[in-house]
N, C-alpha and C positions, 0 to 999 in steps of 0.2 A: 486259580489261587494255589499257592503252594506257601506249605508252612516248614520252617525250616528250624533248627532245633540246632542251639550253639552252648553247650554245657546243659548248667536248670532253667536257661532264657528259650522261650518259645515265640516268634517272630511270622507274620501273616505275609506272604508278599503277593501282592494284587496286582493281575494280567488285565491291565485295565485296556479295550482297543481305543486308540487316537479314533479311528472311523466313528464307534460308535457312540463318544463321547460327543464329535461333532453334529452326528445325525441330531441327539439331543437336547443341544443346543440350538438348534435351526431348528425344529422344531418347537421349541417354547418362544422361539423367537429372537435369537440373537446369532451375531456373526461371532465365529469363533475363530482366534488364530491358538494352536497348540505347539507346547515345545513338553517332548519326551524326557525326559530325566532320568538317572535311574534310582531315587527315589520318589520325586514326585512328577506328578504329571502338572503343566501350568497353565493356564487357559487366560486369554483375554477377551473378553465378553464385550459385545456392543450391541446397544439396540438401538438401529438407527434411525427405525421406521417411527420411532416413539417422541413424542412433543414433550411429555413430564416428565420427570426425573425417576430414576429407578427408587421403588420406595423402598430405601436403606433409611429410617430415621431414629431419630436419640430416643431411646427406650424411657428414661431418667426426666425426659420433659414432659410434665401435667397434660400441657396442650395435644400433645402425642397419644392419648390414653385411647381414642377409640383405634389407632392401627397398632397398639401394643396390646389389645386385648384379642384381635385376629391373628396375629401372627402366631407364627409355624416356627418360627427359627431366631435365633439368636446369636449375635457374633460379639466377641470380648473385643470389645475396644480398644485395648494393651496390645494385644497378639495380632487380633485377626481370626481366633479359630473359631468356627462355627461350633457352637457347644454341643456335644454329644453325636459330633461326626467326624473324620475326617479332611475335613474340607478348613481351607480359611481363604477367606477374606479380606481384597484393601482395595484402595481407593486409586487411580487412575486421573494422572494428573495432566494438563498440557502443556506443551512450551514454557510457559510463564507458571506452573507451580500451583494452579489452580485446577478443583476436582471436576474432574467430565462426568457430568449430571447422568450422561445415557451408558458411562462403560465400569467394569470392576475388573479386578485380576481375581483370580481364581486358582488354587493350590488344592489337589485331591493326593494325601500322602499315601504312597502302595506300600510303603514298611509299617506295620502295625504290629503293637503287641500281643501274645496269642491270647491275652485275656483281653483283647478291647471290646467290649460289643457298643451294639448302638443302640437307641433307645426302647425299652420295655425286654434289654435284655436278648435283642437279636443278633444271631451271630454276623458277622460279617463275610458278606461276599461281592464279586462283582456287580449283578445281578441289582442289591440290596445296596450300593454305590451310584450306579446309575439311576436306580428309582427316589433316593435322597438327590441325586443333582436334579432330573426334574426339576421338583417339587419345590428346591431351592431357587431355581432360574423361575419360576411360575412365580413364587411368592415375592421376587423380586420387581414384576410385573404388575402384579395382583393386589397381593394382601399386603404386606411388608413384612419386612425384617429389621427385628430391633437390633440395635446397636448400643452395648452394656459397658458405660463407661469409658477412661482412658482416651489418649487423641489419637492414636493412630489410625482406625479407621473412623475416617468421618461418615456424620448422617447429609444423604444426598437429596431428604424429602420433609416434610410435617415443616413444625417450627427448627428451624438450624439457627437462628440468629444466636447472639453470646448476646448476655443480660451485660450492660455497662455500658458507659461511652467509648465512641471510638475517636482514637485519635488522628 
């Protein structure tokens, strides 16, 4: 990590490895293709070996309440950003426009602000980036991740259906 200092702005830049990103991805269990940027790093996640859908579901629906009271994580439905990380979140569509139940994209930003910390007030480091993606790809597996509001990213699991008739 190196922090870089442009007048009174304080800037984090995270030396995140492509390798060790993918070790951990393969490890919790998904195929990773990676493209380097030099801001973010972008990951496209697939679990192939998996029959149910990844539990990404809508935070905001009743029927939802027992994997919204497990989860570990949350993504803002507008954005995509996983709340209180550097990481965001979308949906992975195929040919025809419709979401692949087993894959996500994945975005880990390395420019940070030098006041970002992450939850209970931890500094950030690489270290402390890879052990949040874990736990992120585990719960994606696992527990779930709610999904807060807004369409852009949809919920891939629980109840998805839209309350109304279709036409």
């Amino acid at each position: 990590m190196q922090v870089l200092e442009a007048g009174p702005n304080k800037y984090l830049l995270l030396e995140l490895d492509p390798e060790s990103i993918t070790t951990i991805a393969r490890q919790a269990g998904f195929e990773c293709k990676i493209e380097d940027g030099p801001r973010v790093l972008s990951l496209e996640l697939t679990a192939n070996d998996r029959q149910a859908p990844l539990l990404l579901f809508d935070a905001a629906d009743p029927g939802n309440l027992g994997w919204f009271s497990r989860c570990q994580f949350y993504v803002d439905g507008k954005s995509g950003a996983v709340l209180q990380t550097p990481l965001s979140l979308a949906n992975q569509k195929d040919r025809h426009g419709r979401n692949l139940p087993h894959a996500v994209r994945l975005q880990i930003t390395k420019e940070l602000p030098g006041n970002f910390r992450m939850p209970g007030r931890q500094p950030v480091s690489e270290q402390v980036i890879y052990a949040v993606l874990f736990n992120l790809l585990n719960a994606l597996l696992n527990t779930g991740v709610g999904v807060c509001g807004g369409p852009t990213v949809r919920p891939l699991a629980g109840r998805t259906e839209t309350v109304g008739a279709k036409n």
